[in-house]
C-alpha positions in Angstrom: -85.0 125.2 3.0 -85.1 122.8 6.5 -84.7 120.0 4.7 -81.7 121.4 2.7 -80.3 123.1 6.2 -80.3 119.4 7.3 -76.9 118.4 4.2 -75.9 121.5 4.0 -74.1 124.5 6.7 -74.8 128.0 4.7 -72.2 129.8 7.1 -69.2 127.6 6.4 -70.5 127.2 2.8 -70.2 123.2 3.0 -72.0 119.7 3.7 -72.8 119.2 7.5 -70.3 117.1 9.7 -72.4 113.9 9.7 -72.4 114.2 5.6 -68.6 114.5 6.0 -68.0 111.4 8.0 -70.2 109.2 6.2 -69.0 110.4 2.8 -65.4 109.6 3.7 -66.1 106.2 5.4 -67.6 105.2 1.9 -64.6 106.9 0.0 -62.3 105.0 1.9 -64.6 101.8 2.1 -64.7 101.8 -1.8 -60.7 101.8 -2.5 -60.2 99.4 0.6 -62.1 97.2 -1.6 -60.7 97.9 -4.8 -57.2 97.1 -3.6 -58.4 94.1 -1.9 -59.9 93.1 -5.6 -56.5 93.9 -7.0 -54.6 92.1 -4.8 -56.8 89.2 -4.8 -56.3 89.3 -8.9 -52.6 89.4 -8.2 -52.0 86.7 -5.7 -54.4 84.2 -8.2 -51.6 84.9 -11.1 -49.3 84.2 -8.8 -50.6 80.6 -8.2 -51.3 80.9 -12.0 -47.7 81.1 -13.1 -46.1 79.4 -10.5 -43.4 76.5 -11.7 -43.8 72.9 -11.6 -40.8 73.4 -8.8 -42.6 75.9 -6.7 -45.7 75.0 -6.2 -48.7 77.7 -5.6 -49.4 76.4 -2.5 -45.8 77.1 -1.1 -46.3 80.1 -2.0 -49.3 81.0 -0.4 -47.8 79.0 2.4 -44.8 81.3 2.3 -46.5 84.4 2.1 -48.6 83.5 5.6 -46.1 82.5 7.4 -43.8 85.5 6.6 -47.4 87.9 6.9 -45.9 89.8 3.6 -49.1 88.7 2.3 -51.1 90.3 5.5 -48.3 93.3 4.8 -49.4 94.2 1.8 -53.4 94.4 2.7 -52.1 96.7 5.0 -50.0 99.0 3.1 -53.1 99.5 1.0 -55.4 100.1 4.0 -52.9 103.0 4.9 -53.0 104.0 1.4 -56.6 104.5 1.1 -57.3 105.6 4.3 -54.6 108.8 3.5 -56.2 108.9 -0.1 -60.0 109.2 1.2 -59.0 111.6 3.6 -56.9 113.6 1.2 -59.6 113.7 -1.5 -62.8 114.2 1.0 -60.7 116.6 3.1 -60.0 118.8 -0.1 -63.5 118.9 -2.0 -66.0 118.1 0.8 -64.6 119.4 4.2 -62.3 122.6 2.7 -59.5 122.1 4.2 -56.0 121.8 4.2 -54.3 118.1 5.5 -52.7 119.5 8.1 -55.8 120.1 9.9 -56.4 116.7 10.5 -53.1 116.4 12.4 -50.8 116.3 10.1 -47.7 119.5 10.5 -45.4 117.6 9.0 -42.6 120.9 8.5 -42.9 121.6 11.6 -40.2 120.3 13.5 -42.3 120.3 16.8 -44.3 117.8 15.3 -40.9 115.1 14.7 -40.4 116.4 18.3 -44.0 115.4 19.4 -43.6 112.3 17.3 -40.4 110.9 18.9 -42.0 111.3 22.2 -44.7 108.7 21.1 -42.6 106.2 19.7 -40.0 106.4 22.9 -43.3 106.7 25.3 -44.8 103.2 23.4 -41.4 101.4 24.5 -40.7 102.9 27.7 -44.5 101.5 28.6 -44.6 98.8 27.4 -41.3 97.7 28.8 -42.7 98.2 32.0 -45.8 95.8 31.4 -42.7 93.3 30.9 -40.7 93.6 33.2 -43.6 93.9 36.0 -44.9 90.7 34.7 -41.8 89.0 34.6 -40.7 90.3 38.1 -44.4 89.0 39.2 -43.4 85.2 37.8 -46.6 86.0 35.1 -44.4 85.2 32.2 -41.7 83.1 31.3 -39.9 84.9 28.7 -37.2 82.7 26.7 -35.4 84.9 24.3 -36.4 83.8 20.4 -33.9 85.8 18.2 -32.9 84.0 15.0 -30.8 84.9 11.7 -33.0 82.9 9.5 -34.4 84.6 6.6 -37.8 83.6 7.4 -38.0 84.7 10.8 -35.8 87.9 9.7 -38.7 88.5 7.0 -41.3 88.6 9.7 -39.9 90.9 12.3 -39.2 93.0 8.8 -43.3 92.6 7.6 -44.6 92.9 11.5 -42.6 96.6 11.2 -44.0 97.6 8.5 -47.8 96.9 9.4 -47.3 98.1 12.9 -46.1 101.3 11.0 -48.9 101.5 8.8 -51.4 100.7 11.2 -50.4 103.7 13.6 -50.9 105.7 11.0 -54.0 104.7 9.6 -56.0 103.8 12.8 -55.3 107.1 13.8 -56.6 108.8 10.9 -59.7 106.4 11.1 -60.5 107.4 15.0 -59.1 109.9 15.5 -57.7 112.8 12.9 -61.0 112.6 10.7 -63.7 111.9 12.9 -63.1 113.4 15.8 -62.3 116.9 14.3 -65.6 116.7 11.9 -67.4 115.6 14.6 -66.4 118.1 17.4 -67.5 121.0 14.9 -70.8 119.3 14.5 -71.7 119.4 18.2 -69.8 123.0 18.6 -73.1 124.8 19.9 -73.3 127.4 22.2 -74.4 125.9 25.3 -71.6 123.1 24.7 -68.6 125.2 23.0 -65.5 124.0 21.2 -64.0 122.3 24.3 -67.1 120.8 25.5 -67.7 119.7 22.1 -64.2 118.2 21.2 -64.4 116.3 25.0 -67.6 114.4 23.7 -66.5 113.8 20.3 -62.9 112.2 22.0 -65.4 110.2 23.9 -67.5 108.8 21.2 -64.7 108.1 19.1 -63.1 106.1 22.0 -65.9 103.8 22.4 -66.5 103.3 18.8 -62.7 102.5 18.3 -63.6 99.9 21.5 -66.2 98.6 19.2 -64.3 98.3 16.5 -62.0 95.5 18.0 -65.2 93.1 19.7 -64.6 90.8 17.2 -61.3 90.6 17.4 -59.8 87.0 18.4 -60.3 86.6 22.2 -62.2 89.5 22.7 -64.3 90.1 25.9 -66.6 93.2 27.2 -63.6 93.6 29.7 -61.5 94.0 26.6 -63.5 96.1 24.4 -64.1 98.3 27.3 -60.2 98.8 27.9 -59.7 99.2 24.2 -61.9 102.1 24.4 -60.2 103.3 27.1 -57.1 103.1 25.0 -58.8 105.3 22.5 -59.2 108.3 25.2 -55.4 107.3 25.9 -54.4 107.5 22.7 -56.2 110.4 21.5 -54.9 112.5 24.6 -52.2 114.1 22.8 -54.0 114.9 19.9 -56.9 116.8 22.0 -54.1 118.4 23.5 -52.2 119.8 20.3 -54.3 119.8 17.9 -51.4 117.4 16.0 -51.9 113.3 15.5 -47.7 113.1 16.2 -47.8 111.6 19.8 -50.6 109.3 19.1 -49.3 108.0 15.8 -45.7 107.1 17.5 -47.2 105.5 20.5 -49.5 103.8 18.4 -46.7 102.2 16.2 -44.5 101.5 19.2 -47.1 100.5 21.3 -48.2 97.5 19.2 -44.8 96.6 17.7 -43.1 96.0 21.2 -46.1 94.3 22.6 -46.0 91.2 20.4 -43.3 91.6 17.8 -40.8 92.3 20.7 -42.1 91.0 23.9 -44.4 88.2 22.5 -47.7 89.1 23.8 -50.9 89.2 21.8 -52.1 92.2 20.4 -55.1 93.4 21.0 -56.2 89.3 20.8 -54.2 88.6 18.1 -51.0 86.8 17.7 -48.4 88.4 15.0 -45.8 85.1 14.3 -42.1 86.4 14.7 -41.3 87.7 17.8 -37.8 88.5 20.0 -39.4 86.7 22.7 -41.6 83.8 23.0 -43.9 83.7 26.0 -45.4 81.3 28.9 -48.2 83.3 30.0 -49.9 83.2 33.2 -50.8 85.3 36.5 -54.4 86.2 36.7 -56.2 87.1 33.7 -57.6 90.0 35.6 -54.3 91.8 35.6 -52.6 90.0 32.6 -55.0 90.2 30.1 -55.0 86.4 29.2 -54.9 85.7 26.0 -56.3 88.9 25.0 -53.0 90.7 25.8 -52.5 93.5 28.7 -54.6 95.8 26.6 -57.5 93.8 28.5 -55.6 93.4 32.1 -55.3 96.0 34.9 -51.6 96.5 33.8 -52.7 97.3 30.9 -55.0 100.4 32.4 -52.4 101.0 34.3 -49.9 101.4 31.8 -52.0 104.1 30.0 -52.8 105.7 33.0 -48.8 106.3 33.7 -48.7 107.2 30.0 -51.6 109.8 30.3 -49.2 111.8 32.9 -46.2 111.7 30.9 -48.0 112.8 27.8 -49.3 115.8 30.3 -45.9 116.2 31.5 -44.9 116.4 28.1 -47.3 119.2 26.3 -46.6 121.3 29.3 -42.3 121.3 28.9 -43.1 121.8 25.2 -46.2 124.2 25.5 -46.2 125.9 28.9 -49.3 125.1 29.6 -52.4 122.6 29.3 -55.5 122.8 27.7 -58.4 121.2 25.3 -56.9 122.5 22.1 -60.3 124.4 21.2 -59.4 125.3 17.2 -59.9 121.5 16.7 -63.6 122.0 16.8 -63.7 124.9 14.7 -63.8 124.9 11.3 -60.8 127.6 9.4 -61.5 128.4 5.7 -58.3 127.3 3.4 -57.9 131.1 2.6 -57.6 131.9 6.2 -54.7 130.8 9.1 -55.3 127.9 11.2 -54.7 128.8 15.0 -52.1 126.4 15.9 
């Protein structure tokens, strides 16, 4: 009976929270890797077929330089991230998908969501401007009506999108709500418990991105950071609206508008093209201001206008505690 206590919770009549995560990390893992199989099935016919006029390797060379090729991977990362978390969230965890964040006929949750996306400009703007005002950066305005260069503010769009969504699934609406009821005990309650599970999944979203290009310990640790930034307004509501629109905006203006790298990474086609400098210890360097102090200080300003924010909408401010505990399907969520 221990041993069994260990898999299984007997009061909530389901698998433990641990069982939860792990099962819907290989869920998700498994049709990641079926798509990638698929697509990498599809993109070899392509070269296959290809004319004697168009040869396969300007295709390939199309597809990376546009990033429709990059696009696509994507689109099916967000698709079997929701998929996993549809299917494990029914069967295994009991619950509806609105409990991981997701009030979708609610029109507080647009409301919440339009926040995010005009917060990610509005902060990232700032990084800009401060930089440029500070001589950092020597913007020089790139815009172009090629098709080409049209096609890859179009694909950057579209995978900023989808990676808003789907990183925020992966850190934050999924784990963090299975793992705050796992540490809900007593002495630690639902508050306590949803405060150390924001943590962890902070640092582990932090760790996610050390191998990203350019990476640093100074930039995992402020991409952690981001995570507690980023999953504020979810701890908050109890909804993954303001962190998904920040998310998308957050990334999109940072390199497919202003030019910078994000988080290390450089995206092709952007609005402006960029001569970085300024100290690395407030710029970033080539890591992007996700890694500088105008970076922290950017989420820091962002932080108090999500506060700000909850409290006009809510009237007040608080650790949304029915995140960490767990509400049967036949029963109403508290919201």
């Amino acid at each position: 009976m221990f041993i069994l206590r260990i898999f299984w919770n007997f009061t909530e009549h389901r698998l433990r929270a641990l069982w939860r995560i792990v099962i819907q990390f290989i869920v998700m893992g498994i049709f990641t890797l079926g798509s990638s199989l698929v697509l990498g099935f599809i993109y070899t016919a392509i070269q296959l077929i290809a004319s004697g006029e168009v040869s396969p390797e300007d295709i390939a060379a199309n597809l990376n330089q546009t990033g429709l090729f990059g696009v696509i991977v994507t689109v099916f990362t967000l698709l079997a991230t929701l998929l996993s978390m549809a299917l494990v969230g029914h069967f295994v965890d009991r619950r509806r998908l609105g409990d991981f964040g997701f009030h979708l006929r609610a029109w507080g949750w647009w409301a919440d969501f339009g926040f995010g996306l005009a917060l990610g400009v509005v902060l990232m703007a700032g990084i800009f401007l401060v930089e440029w005002a500070a001589g950092w950066i020597q913007p020089q305005l790139a815009l172009s009506l090629k098709p080409d260069y049209l096609l890859g503010l179009l694909a950057q769009l579209i995978l900023f999108f989808c990676v808003g969504i789907y990183e925020e699934v992966q850190f934050r609406g999924y784990p963090l709500r299975n793992l705050a009821e796992g540490i809900n005990v007593r002495w630690l309650g639902p508050r306590g418990a949803l405060v150390v599970a924001w943590l962890v999944t902070s640092i582990l979203f932090g760790a996610a991105h050390a191998g990203n290009q350019n990476a640093t310990f100074i930039s995992s640790f402020n991409i952690a950071l981001a995570g507690i930034f980023l999953g504020l307004g979810f701890v908050l509501t109890g909804k993954l609206a303001i962190p998904i629109g920040l998310h998308m905006t957050w990334n999109f203006f940072q390199g497919t508008v202003f030019g910078f790298p994000v988080s290390g990474g450089a995206f092709g086609a952007s609005v402006f093209t960029l001569q970085q400098g300024g100290p690395d210890l407030w710029t970033g360097g080539a890591f992007g201001p996700e890694a500088g102090l105008i970076g922290i200080l950017a989420m820091a300003a962002g932080c108090l206008l999500i506060l700000a924010w909850v409290w006009l909408r809510q009237r007040r401010l608080g650790i949304h505690a029915p995140l960490a505990e767990y509400t049967p399907r036949t029963q109403t969520p508290a919201q």
